[in-house]
KOLGU-4560 file (N, C-alpha, C; in nm, 3 decimals, padded with zeros to 5 digits):
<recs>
<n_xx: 00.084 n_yy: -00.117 n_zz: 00.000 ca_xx: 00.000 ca_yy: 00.000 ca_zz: 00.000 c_xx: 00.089 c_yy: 00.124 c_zz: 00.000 mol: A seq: 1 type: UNK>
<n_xx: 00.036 n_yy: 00.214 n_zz: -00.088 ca_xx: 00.139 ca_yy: 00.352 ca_zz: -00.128 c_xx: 00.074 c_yy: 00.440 c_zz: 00.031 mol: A seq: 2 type: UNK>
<n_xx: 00.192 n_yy: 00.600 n_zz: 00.088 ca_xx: 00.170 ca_yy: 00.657 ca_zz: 00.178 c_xx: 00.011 c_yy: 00.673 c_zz: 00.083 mol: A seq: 3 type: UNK>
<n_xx: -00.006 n_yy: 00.708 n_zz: -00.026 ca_xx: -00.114 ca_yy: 00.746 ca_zz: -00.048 c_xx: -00.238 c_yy: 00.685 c_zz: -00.028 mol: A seq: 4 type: UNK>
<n_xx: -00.243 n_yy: 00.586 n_zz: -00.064 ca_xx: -00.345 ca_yy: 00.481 ca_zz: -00.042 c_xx: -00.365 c_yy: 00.508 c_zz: 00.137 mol: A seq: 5 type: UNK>
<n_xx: -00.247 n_yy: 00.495 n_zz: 00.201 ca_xx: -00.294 ca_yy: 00.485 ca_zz: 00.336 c_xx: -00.381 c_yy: 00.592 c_zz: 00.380 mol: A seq: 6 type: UNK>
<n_xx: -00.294 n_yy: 00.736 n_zz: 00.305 ca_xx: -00.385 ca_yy: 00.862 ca_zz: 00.333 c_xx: -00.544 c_yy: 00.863 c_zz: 00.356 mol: A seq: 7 type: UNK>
<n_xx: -00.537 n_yy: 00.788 n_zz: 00.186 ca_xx: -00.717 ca_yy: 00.777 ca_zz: 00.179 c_xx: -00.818 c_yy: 00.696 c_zz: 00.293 mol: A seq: 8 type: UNK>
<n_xx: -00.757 n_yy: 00.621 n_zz: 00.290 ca_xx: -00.808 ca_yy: 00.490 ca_zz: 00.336 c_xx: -00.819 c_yy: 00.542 c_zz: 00.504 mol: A seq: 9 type: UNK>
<n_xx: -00.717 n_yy: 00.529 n_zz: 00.567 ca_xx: -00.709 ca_yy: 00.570 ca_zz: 00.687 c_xx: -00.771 c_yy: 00.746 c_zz: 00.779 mol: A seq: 10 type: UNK>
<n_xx: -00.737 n_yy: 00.847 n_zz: 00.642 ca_xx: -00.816 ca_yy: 00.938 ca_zz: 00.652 c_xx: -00.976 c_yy: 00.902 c_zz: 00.664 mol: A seq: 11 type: UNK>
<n_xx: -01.042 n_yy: 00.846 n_zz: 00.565 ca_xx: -01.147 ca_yy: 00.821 ca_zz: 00.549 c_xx: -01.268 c_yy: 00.785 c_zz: 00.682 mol: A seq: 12 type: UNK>
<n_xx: -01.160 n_yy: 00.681 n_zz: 00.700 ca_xx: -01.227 ca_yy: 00.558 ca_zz: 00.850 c_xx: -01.186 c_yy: 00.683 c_zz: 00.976 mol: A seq: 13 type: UNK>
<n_xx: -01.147 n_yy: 00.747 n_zz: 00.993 ca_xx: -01.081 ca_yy: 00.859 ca_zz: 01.053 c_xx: -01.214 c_yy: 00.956 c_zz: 01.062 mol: A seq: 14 type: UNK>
<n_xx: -01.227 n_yy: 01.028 n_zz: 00.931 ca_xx: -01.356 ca_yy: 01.082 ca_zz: 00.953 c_xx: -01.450 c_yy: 01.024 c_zz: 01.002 mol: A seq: 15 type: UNK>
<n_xx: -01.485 n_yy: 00.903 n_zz: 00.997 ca_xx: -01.662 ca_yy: 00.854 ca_zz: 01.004 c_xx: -01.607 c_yy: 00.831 c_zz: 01.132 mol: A seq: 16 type: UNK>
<n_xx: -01.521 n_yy: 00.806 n_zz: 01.202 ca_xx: -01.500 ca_yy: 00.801 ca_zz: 01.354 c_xx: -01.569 c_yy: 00.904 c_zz: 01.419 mol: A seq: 17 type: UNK>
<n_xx: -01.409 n_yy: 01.033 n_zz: 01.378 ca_xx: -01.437 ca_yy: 01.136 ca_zz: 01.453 c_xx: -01.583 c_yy: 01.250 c_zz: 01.440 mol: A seq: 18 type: UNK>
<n_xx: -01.661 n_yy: 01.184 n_zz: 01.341 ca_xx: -01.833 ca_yy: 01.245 ca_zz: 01.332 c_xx: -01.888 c_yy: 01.192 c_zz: 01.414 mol: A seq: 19 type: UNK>
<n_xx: -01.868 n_yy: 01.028 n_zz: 01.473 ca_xx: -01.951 ca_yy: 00.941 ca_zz: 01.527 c_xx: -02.059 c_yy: 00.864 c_zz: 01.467 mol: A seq: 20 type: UNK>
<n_xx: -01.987 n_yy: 00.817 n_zz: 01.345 ca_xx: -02.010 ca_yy: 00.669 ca_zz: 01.302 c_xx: -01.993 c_yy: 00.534 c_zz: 01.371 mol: A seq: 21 type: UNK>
<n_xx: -02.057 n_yy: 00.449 n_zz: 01.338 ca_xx: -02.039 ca_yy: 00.316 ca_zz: 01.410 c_xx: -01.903 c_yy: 00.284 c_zz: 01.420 mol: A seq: 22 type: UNK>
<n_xx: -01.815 n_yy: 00.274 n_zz: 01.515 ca_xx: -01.664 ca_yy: 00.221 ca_zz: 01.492 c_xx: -01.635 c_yy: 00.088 c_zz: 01.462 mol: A seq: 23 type: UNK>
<n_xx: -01.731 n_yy: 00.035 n_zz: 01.540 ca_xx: -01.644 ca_yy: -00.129 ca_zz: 01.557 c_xx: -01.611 c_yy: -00.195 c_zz: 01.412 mol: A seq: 24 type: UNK>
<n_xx: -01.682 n_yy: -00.203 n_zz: 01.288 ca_xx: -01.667 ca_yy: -00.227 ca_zz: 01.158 c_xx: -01.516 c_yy: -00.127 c_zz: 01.121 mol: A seq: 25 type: UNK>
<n_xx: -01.490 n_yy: 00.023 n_zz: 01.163 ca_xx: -01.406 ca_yy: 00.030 ca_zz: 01.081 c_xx: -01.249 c_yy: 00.024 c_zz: 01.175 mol: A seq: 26 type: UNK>
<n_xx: -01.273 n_yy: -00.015 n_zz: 01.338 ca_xx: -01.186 ca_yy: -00.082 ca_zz: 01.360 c_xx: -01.095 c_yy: -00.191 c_zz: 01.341 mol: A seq: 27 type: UNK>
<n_xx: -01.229 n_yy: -00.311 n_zz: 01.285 ca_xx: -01.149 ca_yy: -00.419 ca_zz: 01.235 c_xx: -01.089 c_yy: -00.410 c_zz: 01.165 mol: A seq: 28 type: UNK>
<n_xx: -01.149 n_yy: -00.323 n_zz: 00.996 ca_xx: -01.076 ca_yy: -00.303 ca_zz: 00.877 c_xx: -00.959 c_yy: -00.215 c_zz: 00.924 mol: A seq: 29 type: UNK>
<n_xx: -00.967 n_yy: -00.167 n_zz: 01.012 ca_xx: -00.845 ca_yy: -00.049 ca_zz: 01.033 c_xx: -00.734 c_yy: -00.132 c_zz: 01.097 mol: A seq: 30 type: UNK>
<n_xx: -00.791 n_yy: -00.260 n_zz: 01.194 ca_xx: -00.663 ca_yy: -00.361 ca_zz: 01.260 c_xx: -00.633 c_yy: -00.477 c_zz: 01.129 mol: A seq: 31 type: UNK>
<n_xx: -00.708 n_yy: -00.489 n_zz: 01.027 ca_xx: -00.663 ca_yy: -00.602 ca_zz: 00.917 c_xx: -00.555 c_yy: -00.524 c_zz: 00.846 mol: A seq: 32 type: UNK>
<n_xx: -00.615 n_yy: -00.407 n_zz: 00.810 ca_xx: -00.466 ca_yy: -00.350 ca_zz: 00.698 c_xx: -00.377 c_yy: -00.315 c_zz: 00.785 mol: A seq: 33 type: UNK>
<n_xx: -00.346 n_yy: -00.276 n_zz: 00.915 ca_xx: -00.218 ca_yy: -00.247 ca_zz: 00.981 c_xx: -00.166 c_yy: -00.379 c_zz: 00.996 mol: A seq: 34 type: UNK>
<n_xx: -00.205 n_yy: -00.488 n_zz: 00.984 ca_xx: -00.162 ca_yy: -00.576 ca_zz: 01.025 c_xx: -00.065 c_yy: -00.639 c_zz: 00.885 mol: A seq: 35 type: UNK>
<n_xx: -00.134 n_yy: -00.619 n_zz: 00.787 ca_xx: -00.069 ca_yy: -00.650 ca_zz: 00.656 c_xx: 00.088 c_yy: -00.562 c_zz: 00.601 mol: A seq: 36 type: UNK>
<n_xx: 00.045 n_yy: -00.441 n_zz: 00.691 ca_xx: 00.100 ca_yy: -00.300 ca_zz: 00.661 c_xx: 00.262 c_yy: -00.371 c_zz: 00.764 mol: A seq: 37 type: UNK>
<n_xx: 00.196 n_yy: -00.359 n_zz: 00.879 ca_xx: 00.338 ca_yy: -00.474 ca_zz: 00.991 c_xx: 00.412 c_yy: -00.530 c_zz: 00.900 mol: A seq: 38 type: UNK>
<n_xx: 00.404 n_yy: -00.646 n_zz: 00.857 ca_xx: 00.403 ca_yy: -00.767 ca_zz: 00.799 c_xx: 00.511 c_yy: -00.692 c_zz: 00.653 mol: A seq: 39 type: UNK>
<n_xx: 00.456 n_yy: -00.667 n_zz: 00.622 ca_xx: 00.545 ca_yy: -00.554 ca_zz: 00.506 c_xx: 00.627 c_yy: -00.422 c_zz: 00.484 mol: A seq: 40 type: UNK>
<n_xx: 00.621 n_yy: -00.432 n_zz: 00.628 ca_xx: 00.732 ca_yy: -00.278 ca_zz: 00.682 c_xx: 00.876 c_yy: -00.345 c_zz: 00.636 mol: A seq: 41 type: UNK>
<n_xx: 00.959 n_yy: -00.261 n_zz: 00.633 ca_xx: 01.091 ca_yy: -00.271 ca_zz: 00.602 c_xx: 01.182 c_yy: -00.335 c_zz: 00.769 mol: A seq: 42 type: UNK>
<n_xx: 01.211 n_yy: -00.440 n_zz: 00.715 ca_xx: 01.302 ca_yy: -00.522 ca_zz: 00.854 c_xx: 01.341 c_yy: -00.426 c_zz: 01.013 mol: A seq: 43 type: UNK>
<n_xx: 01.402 n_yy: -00.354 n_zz: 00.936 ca_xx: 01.485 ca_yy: -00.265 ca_zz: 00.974 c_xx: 01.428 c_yy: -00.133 c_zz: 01.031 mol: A seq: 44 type: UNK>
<n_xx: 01.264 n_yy: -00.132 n_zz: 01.013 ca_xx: 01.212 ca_yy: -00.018 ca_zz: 01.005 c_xx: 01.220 c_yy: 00.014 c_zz: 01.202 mol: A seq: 45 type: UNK>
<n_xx: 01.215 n_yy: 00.145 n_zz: 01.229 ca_xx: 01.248 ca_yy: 00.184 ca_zz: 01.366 c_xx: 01.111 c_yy: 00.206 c_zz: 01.400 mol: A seq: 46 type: UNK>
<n_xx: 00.985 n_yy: 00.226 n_zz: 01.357 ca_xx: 00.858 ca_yy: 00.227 ca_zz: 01.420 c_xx: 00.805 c_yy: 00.158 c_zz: 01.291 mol: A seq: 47 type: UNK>
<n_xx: 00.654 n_yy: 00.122 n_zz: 01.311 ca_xx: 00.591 ca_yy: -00.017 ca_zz: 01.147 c_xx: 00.501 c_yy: 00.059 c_zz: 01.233 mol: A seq: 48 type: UNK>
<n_xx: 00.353 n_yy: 00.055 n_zz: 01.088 ca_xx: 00.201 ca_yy: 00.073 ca_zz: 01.119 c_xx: 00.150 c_yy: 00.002 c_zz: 01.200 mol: A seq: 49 type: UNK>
<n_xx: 00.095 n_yy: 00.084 n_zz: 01.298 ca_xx: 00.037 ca_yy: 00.014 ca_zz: 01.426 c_xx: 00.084 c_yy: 00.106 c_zz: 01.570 mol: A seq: 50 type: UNK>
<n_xx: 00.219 n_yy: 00.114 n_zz: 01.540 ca_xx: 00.288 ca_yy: 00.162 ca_zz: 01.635 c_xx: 00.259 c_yy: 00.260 c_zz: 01.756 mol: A seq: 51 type: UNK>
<n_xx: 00.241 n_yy: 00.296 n_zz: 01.823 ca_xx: 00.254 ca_yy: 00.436 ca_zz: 01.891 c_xx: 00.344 c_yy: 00.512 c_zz: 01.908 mol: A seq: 52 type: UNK>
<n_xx: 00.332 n_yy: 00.659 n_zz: 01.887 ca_xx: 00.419 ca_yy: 00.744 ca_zz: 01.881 c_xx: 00.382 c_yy: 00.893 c_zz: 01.912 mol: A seq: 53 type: UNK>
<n_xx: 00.524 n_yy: 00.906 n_zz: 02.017 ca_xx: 00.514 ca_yy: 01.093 ca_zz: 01.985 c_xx: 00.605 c_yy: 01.175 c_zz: 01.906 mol: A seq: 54 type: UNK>
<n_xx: 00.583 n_yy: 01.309 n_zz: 01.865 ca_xx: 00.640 ca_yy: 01.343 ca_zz: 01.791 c_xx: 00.762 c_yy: 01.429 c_zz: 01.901 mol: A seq: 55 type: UNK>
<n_xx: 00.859 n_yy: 01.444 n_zz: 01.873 ca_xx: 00.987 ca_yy: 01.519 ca_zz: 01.921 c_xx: 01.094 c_yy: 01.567 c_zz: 01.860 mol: A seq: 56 type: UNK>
<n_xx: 01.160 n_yy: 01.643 n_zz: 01.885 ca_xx: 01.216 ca_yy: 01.751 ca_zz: 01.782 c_xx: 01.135 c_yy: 01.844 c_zz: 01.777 mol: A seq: 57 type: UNK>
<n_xx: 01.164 n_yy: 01.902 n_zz: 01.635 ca_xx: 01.104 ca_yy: 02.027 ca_zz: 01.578 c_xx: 00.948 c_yy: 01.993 c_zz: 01.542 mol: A seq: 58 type: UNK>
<n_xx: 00.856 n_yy: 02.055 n_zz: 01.553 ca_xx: 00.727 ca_yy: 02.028 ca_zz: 01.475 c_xx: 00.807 c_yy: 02.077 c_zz: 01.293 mol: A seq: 59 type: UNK>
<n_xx: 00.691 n_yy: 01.939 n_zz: 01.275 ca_xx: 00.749 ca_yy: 01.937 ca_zz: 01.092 c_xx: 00.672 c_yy: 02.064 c_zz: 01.080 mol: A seq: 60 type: UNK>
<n_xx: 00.666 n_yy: 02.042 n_zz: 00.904 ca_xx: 00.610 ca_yy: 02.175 ca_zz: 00.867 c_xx: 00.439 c_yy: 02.132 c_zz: 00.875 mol: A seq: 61 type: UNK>
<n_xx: 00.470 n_yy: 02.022 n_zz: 00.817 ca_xx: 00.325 ca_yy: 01.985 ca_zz: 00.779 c_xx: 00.191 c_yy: 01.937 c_zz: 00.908 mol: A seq: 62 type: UNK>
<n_xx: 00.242 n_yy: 01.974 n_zz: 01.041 ca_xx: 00.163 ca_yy: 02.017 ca_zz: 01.154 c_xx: 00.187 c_yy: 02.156 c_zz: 01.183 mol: A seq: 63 type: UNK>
<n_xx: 00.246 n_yy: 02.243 n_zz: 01.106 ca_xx: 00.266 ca_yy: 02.405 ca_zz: 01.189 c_xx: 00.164 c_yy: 02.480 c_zz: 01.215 mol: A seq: 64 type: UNK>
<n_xx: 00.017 n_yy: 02.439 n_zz: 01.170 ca_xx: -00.114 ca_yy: 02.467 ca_zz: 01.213 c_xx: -00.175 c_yy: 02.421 c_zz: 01.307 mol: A seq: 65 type: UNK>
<n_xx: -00.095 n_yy: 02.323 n_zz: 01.412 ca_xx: -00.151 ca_yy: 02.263 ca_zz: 01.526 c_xx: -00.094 c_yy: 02.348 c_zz: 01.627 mol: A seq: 66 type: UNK>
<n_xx: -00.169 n_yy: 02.324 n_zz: 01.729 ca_xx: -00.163 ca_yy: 02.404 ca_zz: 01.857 c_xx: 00.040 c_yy: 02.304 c_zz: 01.908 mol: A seq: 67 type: UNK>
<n_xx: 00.139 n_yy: 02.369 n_zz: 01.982 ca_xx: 00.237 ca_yy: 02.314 ca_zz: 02.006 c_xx: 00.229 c_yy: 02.171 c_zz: 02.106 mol: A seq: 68 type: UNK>
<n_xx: 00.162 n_yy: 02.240 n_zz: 02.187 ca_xx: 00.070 ca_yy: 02.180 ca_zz: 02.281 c_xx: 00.033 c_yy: 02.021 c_zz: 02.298 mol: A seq: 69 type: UNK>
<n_xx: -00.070 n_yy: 02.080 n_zz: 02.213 ca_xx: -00.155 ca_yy: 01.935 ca_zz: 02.176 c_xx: -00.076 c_yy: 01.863 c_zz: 02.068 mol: A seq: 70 type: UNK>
<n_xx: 00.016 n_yy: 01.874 n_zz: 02.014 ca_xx: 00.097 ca_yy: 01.796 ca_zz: 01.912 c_xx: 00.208 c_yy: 01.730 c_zz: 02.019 mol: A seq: 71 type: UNK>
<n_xx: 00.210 n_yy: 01.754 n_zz: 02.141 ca_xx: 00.353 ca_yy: 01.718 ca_zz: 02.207 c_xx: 00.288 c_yy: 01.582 c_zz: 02.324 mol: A seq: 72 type: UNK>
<n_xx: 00.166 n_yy: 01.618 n_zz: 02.395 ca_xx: 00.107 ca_yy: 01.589 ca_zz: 02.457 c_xx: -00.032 c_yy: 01.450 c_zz: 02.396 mol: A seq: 73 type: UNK>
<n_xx: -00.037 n_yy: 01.447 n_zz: 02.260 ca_xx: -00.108 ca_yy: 01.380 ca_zz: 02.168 c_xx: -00.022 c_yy: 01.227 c_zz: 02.152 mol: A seq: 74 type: UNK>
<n_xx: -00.083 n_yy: 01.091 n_zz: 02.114 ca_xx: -00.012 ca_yy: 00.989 ca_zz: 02.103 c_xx: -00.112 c_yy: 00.973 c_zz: 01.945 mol: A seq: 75 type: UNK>
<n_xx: -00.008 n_yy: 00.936 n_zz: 01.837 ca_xx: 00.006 ca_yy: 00.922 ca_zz: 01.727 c_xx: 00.034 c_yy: 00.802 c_zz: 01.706 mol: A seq: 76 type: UNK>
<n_xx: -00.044 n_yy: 00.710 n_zz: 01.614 ca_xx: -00.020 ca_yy: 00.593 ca_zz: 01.536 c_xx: -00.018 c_yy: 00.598 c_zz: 01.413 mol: A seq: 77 type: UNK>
<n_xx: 00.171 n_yy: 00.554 n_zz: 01.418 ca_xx: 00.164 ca_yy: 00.528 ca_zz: 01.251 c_xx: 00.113 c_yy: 00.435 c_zz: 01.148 mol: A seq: 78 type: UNK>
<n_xx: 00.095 n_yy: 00.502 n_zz: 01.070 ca_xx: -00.011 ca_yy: 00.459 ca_zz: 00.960 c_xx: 00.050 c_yy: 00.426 c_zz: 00.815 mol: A seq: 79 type: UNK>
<n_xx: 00.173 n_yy: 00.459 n_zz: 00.850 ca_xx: 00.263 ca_yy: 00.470 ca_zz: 00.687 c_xx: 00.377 c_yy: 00.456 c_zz: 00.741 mol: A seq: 80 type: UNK>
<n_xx: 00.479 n_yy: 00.359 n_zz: 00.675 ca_xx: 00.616 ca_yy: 00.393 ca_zz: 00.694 c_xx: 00.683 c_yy: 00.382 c_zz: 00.541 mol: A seq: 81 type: UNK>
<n_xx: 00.726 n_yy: 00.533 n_zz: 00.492 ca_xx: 00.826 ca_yy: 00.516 ca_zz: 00.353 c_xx: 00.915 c_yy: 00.450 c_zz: 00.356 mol: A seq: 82 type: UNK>
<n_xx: 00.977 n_yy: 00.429 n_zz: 00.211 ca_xx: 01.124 ca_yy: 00.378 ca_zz: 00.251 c_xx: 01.218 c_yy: 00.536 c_zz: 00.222 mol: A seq: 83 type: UNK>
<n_xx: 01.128 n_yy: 00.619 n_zz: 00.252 ca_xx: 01.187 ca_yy: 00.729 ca_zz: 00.216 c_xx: 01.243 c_yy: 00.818 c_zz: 00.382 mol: A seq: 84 type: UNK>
<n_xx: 01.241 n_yy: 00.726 n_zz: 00.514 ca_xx: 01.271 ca_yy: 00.797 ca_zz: 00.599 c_xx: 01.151 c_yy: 00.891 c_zz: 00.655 mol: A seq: 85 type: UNK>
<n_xx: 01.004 n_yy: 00.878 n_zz: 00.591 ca_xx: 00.903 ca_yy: 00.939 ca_zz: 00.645 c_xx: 00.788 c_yy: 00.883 c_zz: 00.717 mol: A seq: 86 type: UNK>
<n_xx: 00.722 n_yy: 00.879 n_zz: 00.764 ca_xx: 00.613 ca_yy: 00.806 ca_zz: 00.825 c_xx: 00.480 c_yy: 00.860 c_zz: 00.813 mol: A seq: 87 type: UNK>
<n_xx: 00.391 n_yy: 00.827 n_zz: 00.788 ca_xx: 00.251 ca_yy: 00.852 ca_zz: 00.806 c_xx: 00.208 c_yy: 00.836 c_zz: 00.941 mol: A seq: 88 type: UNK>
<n_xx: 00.130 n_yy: 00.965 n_zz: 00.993 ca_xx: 00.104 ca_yy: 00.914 ca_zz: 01.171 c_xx: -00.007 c_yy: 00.999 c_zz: 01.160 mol: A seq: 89 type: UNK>
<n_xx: -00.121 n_yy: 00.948 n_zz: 01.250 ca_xx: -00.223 ca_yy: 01.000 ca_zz: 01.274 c_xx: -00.286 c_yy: 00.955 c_zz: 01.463 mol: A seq: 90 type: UNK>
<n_xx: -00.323 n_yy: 01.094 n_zz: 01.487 ca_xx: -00.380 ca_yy: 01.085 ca_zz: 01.622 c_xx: -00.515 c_yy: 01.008 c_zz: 01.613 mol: A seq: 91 type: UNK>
<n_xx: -00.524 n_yy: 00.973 n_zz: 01.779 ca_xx: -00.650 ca_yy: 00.897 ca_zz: 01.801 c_xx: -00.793 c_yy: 00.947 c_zz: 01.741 mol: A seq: 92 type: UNK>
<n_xx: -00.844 n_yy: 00.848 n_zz: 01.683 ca_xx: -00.961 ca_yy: 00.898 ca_zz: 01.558 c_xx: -01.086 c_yy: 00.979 c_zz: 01.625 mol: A seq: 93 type: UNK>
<n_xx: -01.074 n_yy: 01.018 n_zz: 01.758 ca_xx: -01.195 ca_yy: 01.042 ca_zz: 01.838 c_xx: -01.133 c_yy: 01.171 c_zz: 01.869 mol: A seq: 94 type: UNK>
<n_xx: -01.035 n_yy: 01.216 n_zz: 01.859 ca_xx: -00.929 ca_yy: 01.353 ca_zz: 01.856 c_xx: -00.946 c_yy: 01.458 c_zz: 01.732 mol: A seq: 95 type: UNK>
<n_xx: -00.912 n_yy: 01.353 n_zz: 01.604 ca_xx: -00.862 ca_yy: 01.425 ca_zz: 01.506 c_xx: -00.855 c_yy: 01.298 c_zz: 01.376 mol: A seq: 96 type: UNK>
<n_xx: -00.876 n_yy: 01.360 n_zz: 01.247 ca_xx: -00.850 ca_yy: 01.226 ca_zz: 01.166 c_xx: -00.733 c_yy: 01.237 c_zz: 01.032 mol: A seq: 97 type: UNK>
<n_xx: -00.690 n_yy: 01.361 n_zz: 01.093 ca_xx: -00.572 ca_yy: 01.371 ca_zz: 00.955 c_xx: -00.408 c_yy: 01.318 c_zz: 00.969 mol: A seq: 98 type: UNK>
<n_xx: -00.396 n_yy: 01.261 n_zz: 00.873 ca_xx: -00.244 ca_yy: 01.202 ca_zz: 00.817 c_xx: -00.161 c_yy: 01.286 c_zz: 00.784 mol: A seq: 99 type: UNK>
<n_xx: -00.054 n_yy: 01.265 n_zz: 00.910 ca_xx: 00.012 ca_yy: 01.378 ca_zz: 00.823 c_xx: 00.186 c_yy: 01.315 c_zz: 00.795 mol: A seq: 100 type: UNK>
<n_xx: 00.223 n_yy: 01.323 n_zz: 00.702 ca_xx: 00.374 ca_yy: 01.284 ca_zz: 00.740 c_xx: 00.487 c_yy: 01.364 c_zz: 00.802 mol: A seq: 101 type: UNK>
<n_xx: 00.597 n_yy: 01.262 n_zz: 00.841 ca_xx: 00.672 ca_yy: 01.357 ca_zz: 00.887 c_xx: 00.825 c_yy: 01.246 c_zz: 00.896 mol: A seq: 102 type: UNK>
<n_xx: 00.901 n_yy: 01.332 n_zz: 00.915 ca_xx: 01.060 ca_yy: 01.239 ca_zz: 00.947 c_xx: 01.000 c_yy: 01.117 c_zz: 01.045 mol: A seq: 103 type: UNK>
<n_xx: 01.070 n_yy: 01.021 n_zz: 00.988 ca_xx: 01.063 ca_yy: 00.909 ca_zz: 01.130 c_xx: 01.177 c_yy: 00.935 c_zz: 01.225 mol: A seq: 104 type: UNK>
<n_xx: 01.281 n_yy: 01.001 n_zz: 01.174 ca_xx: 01.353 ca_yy: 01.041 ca_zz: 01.310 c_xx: 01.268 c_yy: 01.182 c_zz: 01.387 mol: A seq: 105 type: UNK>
<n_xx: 01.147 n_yy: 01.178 n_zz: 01.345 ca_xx: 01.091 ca_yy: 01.294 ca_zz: 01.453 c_xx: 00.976 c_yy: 01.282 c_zz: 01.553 mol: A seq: 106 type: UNK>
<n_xx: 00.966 n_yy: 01.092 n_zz: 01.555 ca_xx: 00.871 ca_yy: 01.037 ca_zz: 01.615 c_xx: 00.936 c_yy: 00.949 c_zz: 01.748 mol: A seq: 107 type: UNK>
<n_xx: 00.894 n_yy: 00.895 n_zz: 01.858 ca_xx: 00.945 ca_yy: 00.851 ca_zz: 01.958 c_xx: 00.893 c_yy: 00.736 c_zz: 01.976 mol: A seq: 108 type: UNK>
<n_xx: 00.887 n_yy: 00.609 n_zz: 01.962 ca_xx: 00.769 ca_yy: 00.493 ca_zz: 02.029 c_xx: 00.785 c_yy: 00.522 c_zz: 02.141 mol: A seq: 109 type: UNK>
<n_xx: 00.653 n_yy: 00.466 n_zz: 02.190 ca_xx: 00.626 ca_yy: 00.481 ca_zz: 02.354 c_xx: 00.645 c_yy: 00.357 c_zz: 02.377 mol: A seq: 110 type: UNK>
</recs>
């Protein structure tokens, strides 16, 4: 699955969460593809989809519209890992439902 595909896909189930759609259906689909997503991460990879994570360092660019705050204090699951050194991570779907990427050296597992 491309970061893109995950975008959609995971954005998507993301929204109908955070409106308050039925979850439990798009939990499962949301634990089947991370699970495939695992399974196909790169050996070597330092966090795989599923993961938990905070962000540390610099805020990327592509959160500089979030409060500092709530980006530091927020736990993020990644959703994407490039082989490009970037990650797809998105906060808890009852929070917020957007993907955003960023360095994987700018994420922490918990």
């Amino acid at each position: 699955m491309s970061g893109a595909q995950a975008d959609v896909i995971f954005g998507q189930a993301g929204h109908l969460v955070h409106y308050g759609a039925d979850t439990e259906p798009l939990k499962t689909l949301i634990g089947a593809i991370t699970a495939i997503q695992r399974d196909e991460a790169p050996v070597d990879a330092v966090v795989k989809p599923g993961d938990e994570v905070r962000l540390v360092g610099e805020v990327p660019e592509s959160l500089a519209d979030y409060d500092e705050t709530w980006l530091r204090e927020t736990t993020f699951v990644v959703r994407y890992v490039g082989r490009d050194a970037m990650v797809g991570v998105q906060p808890d779907l009852i929070e917020d439902y957007v993907i955003a990427t960023v360095p994987a050296a700018g994420v922490q597992p918990l």
